[in-house]
DSSP file (Angstrom, degrees, kcal/mol; ACC not computed):
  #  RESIDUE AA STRUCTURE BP1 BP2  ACC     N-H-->O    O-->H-N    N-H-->O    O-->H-N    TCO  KAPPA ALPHA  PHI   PSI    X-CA   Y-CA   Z-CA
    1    1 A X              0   0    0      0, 0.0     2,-0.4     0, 0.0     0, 0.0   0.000 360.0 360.0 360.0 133.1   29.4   43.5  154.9
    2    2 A X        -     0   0    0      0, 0.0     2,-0.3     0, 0.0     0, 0.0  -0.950 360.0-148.4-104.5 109.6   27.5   43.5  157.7
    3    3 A X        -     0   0    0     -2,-0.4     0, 0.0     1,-0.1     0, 0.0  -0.726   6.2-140.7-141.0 121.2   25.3   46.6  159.3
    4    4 A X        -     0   0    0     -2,-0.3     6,-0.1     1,-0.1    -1,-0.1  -0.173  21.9-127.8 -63.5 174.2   24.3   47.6  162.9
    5    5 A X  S    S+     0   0    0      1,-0.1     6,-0.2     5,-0.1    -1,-0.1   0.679 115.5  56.3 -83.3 -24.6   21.3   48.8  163.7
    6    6 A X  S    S+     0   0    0      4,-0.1    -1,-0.1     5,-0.0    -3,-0.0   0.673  78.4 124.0 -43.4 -39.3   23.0   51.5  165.1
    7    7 A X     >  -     0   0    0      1,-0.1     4,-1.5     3,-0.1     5,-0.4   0.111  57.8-143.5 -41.7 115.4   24.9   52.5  161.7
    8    8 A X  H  > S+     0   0    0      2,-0.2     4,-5.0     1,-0.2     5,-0.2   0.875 104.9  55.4 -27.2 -55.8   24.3   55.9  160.8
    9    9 A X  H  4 S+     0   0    0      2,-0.2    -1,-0.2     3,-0.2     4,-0.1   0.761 114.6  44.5 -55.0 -56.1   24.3   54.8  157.0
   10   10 A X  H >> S+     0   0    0      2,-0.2     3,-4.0    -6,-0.1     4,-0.7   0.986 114.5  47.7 -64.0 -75.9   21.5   52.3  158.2
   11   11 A X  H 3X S+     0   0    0     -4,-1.5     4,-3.1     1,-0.3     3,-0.4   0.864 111.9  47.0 -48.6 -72.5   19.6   54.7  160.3
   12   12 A X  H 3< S+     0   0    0     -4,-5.0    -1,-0.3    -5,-0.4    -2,-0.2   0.702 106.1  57.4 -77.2  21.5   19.5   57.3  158.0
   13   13 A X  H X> S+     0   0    0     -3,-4.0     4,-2.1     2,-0.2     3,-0.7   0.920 106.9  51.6 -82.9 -38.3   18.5   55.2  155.2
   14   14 A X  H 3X S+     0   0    0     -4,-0.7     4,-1.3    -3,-0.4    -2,-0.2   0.756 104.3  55.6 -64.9 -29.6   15.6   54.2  157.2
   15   15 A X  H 3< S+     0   0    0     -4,-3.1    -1,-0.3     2,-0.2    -2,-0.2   0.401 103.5  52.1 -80.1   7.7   14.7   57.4  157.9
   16   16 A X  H <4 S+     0   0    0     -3,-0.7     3,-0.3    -5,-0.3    -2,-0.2   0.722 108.0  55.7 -87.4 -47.7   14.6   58.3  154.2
   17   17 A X  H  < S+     0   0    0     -4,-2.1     2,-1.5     1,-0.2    -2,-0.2   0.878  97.4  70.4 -50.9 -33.2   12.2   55.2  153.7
   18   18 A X     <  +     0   0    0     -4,-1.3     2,-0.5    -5,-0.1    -1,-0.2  -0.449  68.4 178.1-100.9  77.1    9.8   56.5  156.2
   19   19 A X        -     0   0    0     -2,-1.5    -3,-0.1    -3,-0.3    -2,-0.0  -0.584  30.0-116.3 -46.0 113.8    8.1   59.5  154.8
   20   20 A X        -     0   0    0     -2,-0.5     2,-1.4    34,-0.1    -1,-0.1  -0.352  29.5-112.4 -59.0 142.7    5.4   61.3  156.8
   21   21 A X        -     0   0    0     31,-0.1     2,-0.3    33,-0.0    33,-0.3  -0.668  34.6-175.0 -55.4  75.5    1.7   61.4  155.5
   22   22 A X  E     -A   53   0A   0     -2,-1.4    31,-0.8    31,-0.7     2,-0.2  -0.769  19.7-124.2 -70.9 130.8    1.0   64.4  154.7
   23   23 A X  E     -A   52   0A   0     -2,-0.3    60,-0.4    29,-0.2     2,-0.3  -0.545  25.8-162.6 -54.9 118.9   -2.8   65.4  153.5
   24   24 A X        -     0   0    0     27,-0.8     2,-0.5    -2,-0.2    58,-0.3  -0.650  19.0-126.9 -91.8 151.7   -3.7   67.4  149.9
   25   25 A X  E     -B   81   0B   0     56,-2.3    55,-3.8    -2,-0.3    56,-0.7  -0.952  35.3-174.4 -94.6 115.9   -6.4   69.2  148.5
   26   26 A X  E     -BC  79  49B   0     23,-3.7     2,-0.9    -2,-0.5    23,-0.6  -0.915  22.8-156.2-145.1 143.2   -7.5   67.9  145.4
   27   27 A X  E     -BC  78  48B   0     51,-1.2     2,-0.8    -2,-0.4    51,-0.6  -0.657  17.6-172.9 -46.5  74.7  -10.0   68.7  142.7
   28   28 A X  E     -BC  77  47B   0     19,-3.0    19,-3.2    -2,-0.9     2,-0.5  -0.583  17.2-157.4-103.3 130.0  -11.2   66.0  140.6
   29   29 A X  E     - C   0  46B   0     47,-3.3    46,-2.5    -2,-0.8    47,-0.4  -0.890  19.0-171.4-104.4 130.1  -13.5   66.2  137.3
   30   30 A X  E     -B   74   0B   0     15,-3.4    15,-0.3    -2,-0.5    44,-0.3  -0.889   9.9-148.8-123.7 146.0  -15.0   62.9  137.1
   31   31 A X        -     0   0    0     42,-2.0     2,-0.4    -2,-0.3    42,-0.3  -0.167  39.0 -56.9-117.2-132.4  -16.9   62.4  133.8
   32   32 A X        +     0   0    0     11,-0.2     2,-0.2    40,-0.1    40,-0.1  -0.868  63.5 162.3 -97.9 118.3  -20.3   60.0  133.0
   33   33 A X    >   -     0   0    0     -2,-0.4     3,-2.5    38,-0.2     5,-0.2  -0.989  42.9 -88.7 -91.1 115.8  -19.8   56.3  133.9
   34   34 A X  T 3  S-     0   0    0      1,-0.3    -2,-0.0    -2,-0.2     0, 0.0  -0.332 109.1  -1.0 -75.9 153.9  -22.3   53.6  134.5
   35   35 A X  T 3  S+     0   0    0      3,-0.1    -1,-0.3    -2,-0.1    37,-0.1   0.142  85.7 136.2  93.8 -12.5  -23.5   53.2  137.8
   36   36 A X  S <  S-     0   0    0     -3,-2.5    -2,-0.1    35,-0.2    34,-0.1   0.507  71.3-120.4 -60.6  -8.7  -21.2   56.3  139.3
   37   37 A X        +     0   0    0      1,-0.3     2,-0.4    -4,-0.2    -1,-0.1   0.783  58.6 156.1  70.2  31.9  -24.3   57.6  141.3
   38   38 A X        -     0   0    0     -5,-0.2    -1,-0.3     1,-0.1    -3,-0.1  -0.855  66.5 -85.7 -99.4 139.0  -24.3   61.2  139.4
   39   39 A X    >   -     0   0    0     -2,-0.4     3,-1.9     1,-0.2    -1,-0.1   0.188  57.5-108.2 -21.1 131.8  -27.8   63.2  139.2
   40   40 A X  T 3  S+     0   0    0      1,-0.3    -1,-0.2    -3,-0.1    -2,-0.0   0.759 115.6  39.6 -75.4  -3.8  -29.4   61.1  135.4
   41   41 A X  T 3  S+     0   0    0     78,-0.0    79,-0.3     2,-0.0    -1,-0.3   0.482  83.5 112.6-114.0  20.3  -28.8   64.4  133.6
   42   42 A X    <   -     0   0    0     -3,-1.9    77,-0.3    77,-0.1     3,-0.1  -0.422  54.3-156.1 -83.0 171.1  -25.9   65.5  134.8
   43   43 A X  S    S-     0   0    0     75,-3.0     2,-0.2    -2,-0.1   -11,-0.2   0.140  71.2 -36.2-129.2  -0.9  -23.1   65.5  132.1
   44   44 A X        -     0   0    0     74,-0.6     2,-0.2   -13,-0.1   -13,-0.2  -0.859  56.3-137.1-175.5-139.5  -20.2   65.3  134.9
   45   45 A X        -     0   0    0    -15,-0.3   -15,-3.4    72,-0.3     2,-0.4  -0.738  12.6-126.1 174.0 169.5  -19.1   66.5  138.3
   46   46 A X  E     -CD  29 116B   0     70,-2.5    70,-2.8   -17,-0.2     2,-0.5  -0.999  21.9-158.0-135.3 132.5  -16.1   67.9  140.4
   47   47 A X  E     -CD  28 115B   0    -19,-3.2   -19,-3.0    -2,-0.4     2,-0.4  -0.942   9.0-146.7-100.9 106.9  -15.2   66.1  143.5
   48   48 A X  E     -CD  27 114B   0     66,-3.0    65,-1.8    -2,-0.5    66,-1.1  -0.649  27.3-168.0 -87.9 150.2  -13.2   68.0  146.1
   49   49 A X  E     -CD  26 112B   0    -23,-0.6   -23,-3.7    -2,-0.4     2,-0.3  -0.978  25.4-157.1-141.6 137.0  -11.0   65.3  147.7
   50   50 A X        +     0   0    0     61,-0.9     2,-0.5    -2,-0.3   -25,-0.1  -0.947  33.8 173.8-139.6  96.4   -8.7   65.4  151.1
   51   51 A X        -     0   0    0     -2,-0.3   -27,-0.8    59,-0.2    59,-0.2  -0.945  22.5-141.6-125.9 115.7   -6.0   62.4  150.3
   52   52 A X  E     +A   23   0A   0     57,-1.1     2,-0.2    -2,-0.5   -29,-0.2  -0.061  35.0 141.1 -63.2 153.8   -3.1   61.5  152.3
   53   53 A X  E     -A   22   0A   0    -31,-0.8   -31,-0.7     5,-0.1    56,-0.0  -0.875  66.0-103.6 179.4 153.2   -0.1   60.5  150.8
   54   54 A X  S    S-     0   0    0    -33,-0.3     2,-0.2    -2,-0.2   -34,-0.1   0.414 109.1  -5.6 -71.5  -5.0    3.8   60.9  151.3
   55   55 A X  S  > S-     0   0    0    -33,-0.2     4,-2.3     1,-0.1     5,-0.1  -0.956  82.3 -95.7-169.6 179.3    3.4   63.5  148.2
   56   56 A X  H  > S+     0   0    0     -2,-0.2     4,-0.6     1,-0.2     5,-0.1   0.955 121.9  59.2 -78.9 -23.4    1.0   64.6  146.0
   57   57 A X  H  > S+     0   0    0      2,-0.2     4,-0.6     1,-0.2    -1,-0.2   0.707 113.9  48.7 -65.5 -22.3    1.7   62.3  142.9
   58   58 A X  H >> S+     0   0    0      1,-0.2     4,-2.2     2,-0.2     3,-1.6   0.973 116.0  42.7 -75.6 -61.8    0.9   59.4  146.0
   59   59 A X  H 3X S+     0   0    0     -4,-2.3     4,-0.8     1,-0.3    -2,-0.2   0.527 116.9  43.7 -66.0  -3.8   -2.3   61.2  147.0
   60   60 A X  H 3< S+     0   0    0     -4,-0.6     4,-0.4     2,-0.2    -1,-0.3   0.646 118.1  46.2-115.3 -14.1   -3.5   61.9  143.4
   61   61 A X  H <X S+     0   0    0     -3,-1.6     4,-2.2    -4,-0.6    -2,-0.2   0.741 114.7  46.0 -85.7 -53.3   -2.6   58.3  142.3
   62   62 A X  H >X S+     0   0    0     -4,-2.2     4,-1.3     1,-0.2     3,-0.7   0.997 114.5  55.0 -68.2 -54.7   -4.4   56.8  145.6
   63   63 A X  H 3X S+     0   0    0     -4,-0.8     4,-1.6     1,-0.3    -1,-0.2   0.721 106.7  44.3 -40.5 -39.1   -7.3   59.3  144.7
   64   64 A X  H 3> S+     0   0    0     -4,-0.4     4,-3.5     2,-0.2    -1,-0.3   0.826 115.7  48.5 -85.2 -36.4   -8.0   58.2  141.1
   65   65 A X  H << S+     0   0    0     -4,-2.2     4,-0.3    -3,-0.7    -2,-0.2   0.647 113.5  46.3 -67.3 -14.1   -7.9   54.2  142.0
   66   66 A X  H  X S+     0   0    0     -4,-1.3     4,-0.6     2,-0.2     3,-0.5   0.885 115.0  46.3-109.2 -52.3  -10.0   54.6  144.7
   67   67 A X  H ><>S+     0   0    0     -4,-1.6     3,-1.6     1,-0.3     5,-1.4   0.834 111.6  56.2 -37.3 -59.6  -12.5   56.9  142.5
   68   68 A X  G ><5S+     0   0    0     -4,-3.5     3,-0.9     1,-0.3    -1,-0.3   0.694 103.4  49.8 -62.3 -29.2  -12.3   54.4  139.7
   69   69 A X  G 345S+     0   0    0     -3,-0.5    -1,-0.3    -4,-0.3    -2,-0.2   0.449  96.1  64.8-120.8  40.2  -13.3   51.8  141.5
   70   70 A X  G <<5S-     0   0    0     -3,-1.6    -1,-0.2    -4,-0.6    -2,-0.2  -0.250 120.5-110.0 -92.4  -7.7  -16.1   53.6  142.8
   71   71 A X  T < 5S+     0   0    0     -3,-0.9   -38,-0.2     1,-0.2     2,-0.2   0.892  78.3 132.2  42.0  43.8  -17.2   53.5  138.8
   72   72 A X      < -     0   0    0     -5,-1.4    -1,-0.2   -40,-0.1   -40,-0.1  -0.536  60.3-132.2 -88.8-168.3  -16.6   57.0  138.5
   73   73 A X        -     0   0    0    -42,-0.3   -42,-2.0    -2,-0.2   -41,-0.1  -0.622  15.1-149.4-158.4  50.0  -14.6   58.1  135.5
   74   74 A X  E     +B   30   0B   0    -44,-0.3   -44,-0.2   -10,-0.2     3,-0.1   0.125  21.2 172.3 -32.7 144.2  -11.5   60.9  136.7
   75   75 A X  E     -     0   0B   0    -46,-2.5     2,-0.3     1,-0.5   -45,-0.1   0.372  64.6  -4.4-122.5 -84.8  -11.1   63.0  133.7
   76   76 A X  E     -     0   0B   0    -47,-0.4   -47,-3.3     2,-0.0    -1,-0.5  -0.764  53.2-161.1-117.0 167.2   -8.6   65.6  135.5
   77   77 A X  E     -B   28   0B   0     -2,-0.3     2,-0.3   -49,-0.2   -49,-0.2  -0.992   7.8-170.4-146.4 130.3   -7.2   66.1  138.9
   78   78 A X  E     -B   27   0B   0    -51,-0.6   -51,-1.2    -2,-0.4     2,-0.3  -0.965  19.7-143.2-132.1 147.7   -5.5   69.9  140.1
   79   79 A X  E     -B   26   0B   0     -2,-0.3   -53,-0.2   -53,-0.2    -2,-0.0  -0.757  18.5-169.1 -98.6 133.9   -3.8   69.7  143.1
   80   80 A X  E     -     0   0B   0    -55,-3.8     2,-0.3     1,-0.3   -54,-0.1   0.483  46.0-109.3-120.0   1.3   -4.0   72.7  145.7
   81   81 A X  E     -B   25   0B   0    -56,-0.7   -56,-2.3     5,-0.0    -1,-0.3  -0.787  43.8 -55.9 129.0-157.4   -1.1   71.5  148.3
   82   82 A X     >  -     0   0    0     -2,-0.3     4,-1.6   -58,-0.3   -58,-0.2  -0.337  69.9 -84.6-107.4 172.8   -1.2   70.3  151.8
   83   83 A X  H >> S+     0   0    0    -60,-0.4     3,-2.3     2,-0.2     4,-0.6   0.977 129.5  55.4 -42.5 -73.0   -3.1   72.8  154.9
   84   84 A X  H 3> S+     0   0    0      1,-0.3     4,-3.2     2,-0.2     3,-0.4   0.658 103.4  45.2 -16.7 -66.7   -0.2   74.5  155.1
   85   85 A X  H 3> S+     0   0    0      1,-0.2     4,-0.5     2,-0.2    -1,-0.3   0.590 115.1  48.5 -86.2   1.4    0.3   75.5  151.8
   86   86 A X  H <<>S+     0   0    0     -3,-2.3     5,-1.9    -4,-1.6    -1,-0.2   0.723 105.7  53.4 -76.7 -14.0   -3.0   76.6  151.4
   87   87 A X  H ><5S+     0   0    0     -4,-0.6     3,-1.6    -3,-0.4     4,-0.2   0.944 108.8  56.1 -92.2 -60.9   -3.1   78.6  154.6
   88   88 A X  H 3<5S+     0   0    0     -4,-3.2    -1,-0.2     1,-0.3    -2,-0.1   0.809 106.5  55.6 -21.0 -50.0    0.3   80.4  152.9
   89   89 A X  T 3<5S-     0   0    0     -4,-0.5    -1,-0.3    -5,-0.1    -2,-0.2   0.557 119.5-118.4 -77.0 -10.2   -1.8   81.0  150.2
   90   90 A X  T < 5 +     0   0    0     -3,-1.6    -3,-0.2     1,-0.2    -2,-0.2   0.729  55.1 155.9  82.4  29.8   -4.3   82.7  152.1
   91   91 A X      < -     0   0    0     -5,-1.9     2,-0.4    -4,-0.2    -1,-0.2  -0.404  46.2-116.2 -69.0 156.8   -7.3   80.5  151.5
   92   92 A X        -     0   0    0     -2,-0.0     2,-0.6     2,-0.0    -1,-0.1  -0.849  35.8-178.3-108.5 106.9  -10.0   80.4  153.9
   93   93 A X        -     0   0    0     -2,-0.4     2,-0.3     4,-0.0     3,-0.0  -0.867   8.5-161.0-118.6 151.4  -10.4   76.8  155.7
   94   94 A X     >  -     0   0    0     -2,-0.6     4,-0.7     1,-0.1     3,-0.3  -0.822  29.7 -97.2-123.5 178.4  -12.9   76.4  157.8
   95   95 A X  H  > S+     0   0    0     -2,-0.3     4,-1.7     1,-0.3     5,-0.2   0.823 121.9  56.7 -60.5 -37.8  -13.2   73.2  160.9
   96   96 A X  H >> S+     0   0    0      1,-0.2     4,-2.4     2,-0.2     3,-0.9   0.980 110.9  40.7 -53.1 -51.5  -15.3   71.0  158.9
   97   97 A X  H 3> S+     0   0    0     -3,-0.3     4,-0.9     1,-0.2    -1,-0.2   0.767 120.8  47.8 -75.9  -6.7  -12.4   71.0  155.9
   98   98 A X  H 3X S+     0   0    0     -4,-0.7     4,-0.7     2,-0.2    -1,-0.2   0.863 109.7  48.8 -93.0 -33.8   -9.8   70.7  158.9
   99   99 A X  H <X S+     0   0    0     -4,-1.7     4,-3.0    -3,-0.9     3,-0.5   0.957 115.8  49.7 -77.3 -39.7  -11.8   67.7  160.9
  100  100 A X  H  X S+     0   0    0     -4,-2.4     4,-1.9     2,-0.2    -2,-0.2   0.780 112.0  46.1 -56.6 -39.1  -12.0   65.9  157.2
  101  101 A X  H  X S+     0   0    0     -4,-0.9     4,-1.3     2,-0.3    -1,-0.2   0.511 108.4  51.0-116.4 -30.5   -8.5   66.4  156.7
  102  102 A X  H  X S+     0   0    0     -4,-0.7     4,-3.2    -3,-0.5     5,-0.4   0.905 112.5  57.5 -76.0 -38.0   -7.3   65.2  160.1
  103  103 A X  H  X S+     0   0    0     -4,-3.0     4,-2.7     1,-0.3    -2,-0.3   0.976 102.9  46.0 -67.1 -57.8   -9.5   62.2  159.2
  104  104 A X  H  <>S+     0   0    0     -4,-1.9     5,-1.5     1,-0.2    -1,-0.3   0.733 113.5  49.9 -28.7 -39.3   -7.9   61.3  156.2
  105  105 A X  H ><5S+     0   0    0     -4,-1.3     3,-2.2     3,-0.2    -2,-0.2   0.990 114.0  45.7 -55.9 -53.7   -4.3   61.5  157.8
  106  106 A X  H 3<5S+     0   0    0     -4,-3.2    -2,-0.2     1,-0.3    -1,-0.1   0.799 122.4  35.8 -74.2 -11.0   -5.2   59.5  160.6
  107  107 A X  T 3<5S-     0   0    0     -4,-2.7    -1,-0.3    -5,-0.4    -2,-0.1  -0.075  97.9-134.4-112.9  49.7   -7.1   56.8  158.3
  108  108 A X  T < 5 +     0   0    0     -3,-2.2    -3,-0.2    -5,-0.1    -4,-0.1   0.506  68.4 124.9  -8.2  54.0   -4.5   57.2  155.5
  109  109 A X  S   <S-     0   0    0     -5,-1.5   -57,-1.1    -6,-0.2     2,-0.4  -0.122  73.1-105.4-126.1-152.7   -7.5   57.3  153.6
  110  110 A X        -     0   0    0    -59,-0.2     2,-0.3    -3,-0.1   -59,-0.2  -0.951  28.3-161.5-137.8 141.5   -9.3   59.7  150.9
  111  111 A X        -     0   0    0     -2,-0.4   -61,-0.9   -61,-0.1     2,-0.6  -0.849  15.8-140.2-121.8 160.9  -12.5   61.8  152.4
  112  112 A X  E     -D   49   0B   0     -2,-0.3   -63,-0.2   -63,-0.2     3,-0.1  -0.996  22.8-176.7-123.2 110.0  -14.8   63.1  149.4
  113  113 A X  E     -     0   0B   0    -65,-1.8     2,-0.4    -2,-0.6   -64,-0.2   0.868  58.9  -2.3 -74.0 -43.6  -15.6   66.6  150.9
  114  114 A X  E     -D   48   0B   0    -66,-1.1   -66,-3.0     2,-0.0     2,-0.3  -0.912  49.9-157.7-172.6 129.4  -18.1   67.8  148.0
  115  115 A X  E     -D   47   0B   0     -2,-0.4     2,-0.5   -68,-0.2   -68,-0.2  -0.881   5.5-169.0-121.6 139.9  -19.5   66.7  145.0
  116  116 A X  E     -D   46   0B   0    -70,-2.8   -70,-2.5    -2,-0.3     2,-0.4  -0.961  21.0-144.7-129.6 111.1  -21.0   69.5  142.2
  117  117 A X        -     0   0    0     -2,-0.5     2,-0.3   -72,-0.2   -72,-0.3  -0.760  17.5-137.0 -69.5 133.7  -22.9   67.4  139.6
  118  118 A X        -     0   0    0     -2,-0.4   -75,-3.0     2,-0.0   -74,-0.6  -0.742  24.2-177.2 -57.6 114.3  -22.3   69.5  135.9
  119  119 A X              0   0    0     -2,-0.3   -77,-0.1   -77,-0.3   -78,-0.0  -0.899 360.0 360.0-122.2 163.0  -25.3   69.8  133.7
  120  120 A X              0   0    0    -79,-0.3    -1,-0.1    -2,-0.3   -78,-0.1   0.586 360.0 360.0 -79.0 360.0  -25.4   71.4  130.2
């Protein structure tokens, strides 16, 4: 069977394939690795992370590979949602977290906003 490019069927199939990027907030606890470039007493850190993705399970996936092969050591990752749904939430964003977050869409990439080394 044979399919226009026209076909509805086609069309909206393609438009299922093509997801928009959307941008997360996420929270990663990274734990002691060598070489990860954490403070030599620190015992961990949390990396706030602004990672495009077509969902979060893409951006939290992209986040940890990219992390890892960075020789840190992702322990856990909490997701807080897209701008949107933080904004819903009444969170306080300010331009810096908003220029980071445009950069990441537009470089479908992962921005490391802030890193808090953990010491005992």
């Amino acid at each position: 069977m044979n399919y226009c490019a026209t076909d509805p069927a086609v069309m909206e199939k393609d438009a299922k394939q093509k997801r928009p990027q959307q941008v997360f907030t996420l929270l990663v606890q990274v734990g002691r690795n060598d070489g990860d470039g954490l403070p030599k007493n620190a015992t961990g850190g949390a990396m706030m992370c602004f990672a495009s993705g077509v969902d979060e399970a893409e951006a939290v996936r992209e986040t940890v590979a990219l992390l890892k092969r960075a020789d840190l050591a992702p322990l856990d990752v909490t997701g807080y949602g897209t701008l949107q749904e933080r904004l819903d939430e009444g969170h306080d964003i300010n331009q810096e977290e908003r220029d980071l977050m445009q950069q990441a869409l537009d470089e479908n990439s992962v921005v490391v906003y802030q890193l808090t080394p953990f010491f005992d």
